[in-house]
C-alpha positions in Angstrom: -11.2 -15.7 -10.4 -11.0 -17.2 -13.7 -6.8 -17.6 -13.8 -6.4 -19.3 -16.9 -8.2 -15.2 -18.4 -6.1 -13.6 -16.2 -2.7 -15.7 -17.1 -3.5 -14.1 -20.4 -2.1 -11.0 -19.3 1.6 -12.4 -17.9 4.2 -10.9 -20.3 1.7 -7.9 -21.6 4.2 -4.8 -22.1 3.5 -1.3 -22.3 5.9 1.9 -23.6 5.8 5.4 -22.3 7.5 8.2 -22.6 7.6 11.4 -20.3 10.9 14.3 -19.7 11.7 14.6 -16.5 9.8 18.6 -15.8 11.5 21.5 -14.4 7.6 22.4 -12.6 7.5 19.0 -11.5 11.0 18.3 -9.6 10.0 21.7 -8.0 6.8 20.9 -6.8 8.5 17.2 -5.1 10.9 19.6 -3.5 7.8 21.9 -2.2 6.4 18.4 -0.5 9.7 16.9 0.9 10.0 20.9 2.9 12.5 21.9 0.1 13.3 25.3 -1.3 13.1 23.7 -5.3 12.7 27.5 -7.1 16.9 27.6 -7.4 16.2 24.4 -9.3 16.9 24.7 -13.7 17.1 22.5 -16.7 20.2 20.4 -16.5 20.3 20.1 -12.5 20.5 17.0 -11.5 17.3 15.8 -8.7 18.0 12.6 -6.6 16.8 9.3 -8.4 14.2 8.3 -5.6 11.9 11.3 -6.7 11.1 9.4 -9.8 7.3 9.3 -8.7 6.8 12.6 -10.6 7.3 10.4 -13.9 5.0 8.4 -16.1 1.5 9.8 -14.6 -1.4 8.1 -15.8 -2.5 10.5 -17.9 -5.9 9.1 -19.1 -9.2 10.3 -20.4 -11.8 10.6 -17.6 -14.0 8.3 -18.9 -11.3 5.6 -18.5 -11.4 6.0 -14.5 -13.3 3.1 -12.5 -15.3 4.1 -9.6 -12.4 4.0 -7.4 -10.4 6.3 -9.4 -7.9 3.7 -10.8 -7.7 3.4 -14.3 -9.9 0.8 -15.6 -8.2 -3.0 -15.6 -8.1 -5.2 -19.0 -6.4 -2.3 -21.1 -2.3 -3.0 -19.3 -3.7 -4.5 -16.1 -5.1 -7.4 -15.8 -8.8 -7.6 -14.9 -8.9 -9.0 -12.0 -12.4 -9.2 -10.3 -11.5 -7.9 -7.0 -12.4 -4.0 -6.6 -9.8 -2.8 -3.7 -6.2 -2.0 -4.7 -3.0 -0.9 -2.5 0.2 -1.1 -3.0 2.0 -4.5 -1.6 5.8 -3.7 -2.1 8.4 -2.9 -4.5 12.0 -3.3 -5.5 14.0 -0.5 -6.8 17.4 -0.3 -7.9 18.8 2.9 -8.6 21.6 3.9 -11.4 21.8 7.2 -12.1 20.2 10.8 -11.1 18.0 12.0 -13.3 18.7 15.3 -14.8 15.9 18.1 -15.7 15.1 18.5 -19.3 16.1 14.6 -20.2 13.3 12.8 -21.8 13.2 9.6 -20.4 11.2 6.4 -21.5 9.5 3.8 -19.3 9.1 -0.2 -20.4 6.2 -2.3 -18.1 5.4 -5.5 -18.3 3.7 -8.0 -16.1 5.5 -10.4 -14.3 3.3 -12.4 -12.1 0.0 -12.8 -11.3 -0.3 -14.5 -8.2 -3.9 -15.1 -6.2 -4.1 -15.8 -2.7 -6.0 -16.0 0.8 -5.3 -13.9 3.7 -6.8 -12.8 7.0 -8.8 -10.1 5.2 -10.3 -12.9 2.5 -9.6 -13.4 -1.0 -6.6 -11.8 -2.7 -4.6 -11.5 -6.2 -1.5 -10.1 -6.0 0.3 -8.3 -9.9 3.4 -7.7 -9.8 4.2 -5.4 -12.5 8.6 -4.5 -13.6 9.4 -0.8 -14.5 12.6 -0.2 -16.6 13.4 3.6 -16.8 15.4 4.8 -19.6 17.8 7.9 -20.2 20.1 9.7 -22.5 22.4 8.4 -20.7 21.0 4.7 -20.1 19.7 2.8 -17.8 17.8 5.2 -14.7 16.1 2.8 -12.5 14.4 -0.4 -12.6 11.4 -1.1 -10.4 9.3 -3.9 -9.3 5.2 -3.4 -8.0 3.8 -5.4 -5.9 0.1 -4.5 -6.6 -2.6 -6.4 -4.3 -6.4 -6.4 -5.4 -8.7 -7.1 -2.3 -12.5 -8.0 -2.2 -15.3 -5.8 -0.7 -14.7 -4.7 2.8 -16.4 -6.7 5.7 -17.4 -4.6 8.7 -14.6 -5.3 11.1 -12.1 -7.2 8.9 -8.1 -6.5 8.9 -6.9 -3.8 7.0 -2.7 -5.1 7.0 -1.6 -6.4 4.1 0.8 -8.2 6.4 1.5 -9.3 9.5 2.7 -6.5 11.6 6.6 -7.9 12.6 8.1 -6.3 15.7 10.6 -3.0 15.2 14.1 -3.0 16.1 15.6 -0.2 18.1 16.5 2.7 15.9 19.1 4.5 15.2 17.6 8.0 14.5 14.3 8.6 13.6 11.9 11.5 12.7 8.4 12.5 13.5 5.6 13.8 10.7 2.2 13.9 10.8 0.5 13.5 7.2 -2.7 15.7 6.9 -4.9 15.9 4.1 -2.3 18.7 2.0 0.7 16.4 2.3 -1.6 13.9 0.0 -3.2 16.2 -2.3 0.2 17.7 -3.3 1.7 13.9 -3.6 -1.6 13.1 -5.5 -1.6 15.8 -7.8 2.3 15.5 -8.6 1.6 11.7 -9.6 -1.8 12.5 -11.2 -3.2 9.5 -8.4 -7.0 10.0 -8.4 -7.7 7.0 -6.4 -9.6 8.3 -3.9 -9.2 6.4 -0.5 -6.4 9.5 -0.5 -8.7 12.9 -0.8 -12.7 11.1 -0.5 -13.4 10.2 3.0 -16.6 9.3 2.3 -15.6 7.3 0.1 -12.9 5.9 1.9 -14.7 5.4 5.3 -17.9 4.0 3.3 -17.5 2.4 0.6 -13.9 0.9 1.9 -14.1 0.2 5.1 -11.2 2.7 6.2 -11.1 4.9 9.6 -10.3 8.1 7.3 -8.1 8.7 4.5 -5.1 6.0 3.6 -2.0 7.8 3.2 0.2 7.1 -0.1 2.0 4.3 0.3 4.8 5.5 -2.3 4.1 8.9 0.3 5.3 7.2 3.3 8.3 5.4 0.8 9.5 8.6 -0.3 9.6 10.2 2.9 11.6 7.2 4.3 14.1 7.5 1.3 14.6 11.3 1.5 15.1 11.4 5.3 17.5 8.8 5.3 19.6 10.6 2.7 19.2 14.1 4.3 20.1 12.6 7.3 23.2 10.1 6.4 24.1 11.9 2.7 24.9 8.0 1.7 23.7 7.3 -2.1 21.2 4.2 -2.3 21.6 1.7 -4.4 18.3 -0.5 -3.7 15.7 -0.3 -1.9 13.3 -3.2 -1.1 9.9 -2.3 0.6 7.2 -4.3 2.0 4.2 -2.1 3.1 2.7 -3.9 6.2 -0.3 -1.9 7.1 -2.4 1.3 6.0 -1.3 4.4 7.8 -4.0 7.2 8.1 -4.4 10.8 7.6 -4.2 13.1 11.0 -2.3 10.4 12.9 1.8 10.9 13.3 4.1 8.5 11.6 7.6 7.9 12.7 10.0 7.8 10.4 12.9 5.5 11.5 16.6 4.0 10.1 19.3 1.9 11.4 23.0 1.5 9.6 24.2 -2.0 9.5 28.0 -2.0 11.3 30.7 -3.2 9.1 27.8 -3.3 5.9 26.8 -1.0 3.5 22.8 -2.0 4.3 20.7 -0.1 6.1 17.0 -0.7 7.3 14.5 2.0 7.4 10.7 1.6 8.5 7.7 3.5 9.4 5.8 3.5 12.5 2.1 4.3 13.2 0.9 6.0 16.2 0.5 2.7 17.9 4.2 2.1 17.4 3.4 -0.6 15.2 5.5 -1.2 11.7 3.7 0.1 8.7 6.3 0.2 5.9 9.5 -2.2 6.0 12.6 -1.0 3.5 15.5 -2.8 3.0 18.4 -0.8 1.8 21.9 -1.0 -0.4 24.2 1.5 -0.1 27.1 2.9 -2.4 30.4 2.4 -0.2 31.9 5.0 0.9 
C-alpha cells in the first residue's frame, strides 16, 4: 500500500442531506417484529434506528464488483478488496422525529494499516455528525477494515474471540436470508457477501452469507431497550467475528450494579462472542 497516496485522503469531508421517512421508520419497525403502521409525521422513532438515513444512493455504474461503492471518490482507495465493518462509537442526543430533514457531515479520521492473523489489513475510520432542526442528533465513529483476497482456510475474526461473561438476560434469533434483505434494502447495502452466496462462499471465502454487522448492532440495541426501557447514551462496539445466515445468535446484556453502564454482546452458535457493545446509560 502506498500510504503516503492514501494519507492524502485524512481530513477529506463529505455533506449529505436526507429527512428522516415516514415509509422508512415503518419498514425498521417491520424488521425489529414491530407494528410501525400507527407510526405519522412528527412521531418521534428511537435514535439507534438511524441506519435508515444517508443510503448510498449512487448510480450503478459507481458499484465495484463487491457491491460497495467504488473507493477514491470519499473513501480512500485502498488496494485491498474485502470490507467489513470493525467497530463504531455512537453517542446519542436526541430522538429523531419523522418529517425532520436532517444533514450528515463525514470526514476521515484515520487511516491506519496493519497485519493480522488473516494477512494484510488497513483499517478507515470514518466520524458521522448527524444534524437536526433541533441540533445535534448523533455522532458516530466507523471502524471500516479492508482485507486482502481470501486464502483457503484462513481466519475470518477480525479479532480475537475474548471469553463472555455470564448474562444477565438474553434472547435467541436466528437471522435467515429475509431478516438481511429487509436490513439491506432499508440501508440501500448492495454488498453482496449479504444476499450472493456464490459470491460470498466463492469469491470470499465465507461458509454462507455474513450477516449485517450494523444487523446484529441494532438488534442488540433494540432488545436491550425493549427489555430494560433505559435510554442509551453511548454505545461502543467492537465486532469480533462474522456471524452467518441460518445459524442462531444469542443476543445477551448485563447491568453494571451501582453504574449506569451496561454491556451487551452477541453470541454465535458455538457460544463464542461475535459483537462486543459497550454501553452509557441516562440515570434514572
Amino acid at each position: 500500500m502506498d500510504m503516503t497516496k492514501l494519507q492524502q485522503w485524512l481530513g477529506k469531508t463529505q455533506e449529505q442531506t436526507d429527512v428522516v421517512g415516514l415509509a422508512s421508520a415503518r419498514q425498521m419497525a417491520a424488521l425489529l417484529n414491530r407494528q410501525g403502521q400507527a407510526l405519522q409525521r412528527g412521531d418521534c422513532i428511537p435514535a439507534h434506528w438511524y441506519a435508515m438515513l444517508f443510503a448510498p444512493i449512487a448510480p450503478q455504474s459507481s458499484l465495484e464488483a463487491d457491491g460497495h461503492l467504488r473507493k477514491g471518490d470519499f473513501l480512500p482507495p485502498v488496494p485491498l478488496p474485502r470490507r467489513m465493518f470493525a467497530g463504531r462509537r455512537v453517542r446519542f442526543h436526541r430522538a429523531l422525529r419523522i418529517g425532520d430533514a436532517v444533514a450528515r457531515t463525514s470526514r476521515i479520521a484515520a487511516i491506519q494499516p496493519k497485519t493480522g492473523r488473516s494477512g494484510e489489513m488497513c483499517f478507515v475510520t470514518v466520524i458521522h455528525e448527524i444534524t437536526g432542526l433541533s441540533g445535534m442528533l448523533l455522532t458516530e465513529e466507523q471502524d471500516i477494515v479492508y482485507r486482502g483476497v481470501a486464502a483457503e482456510g484462513a481466519p475470518i475474526s477480525v479479532k480475537p474471540v475474548e471469553p463472555a461473561p455470564a448474562a444477565q438476560f438474553s434472547a435467541t434469533f436466528t437471522p435467515d436470508p429475509t431478516h438481511l434483505f429487509r436490513y439491506s434494502a432499508i440501508t440501500f447495502n448492495a454488498h453482496r457477501i449479504h444476499y450472493d452466496s456464490a459470491y460470498a462462499i466463492g469469491t470470499e471465502g465465507y461458509p454462507g452469507l455474513v450477516v449485517n454487522g450494523g444487523l446484529t448492532t441494532l438488534m442488540l440495541w433494540d432488545f436491550f431497550v425493549g427489555h430494560t426501557g433505559r435510554t442509551m447514551l453511548a454505545s461502543r462496539s467492537r465486532n469480533l467475528k462474522a456471524l452467518f445466515v441460518n445459524r442462531p445468535v444469542t443476543l445477551c446484556a448485563r447491568i453494571e450494579p451501582m453504574a449506569d453502564q451496561a454491556l451487551i454482546w452477541a453470541l454465535d452458535q458455538a457460544g463464542e462472542m461475535a459483537v462486543r457493545i459497550e454501553l452509557e446509560l441516562e440515570p434514572k
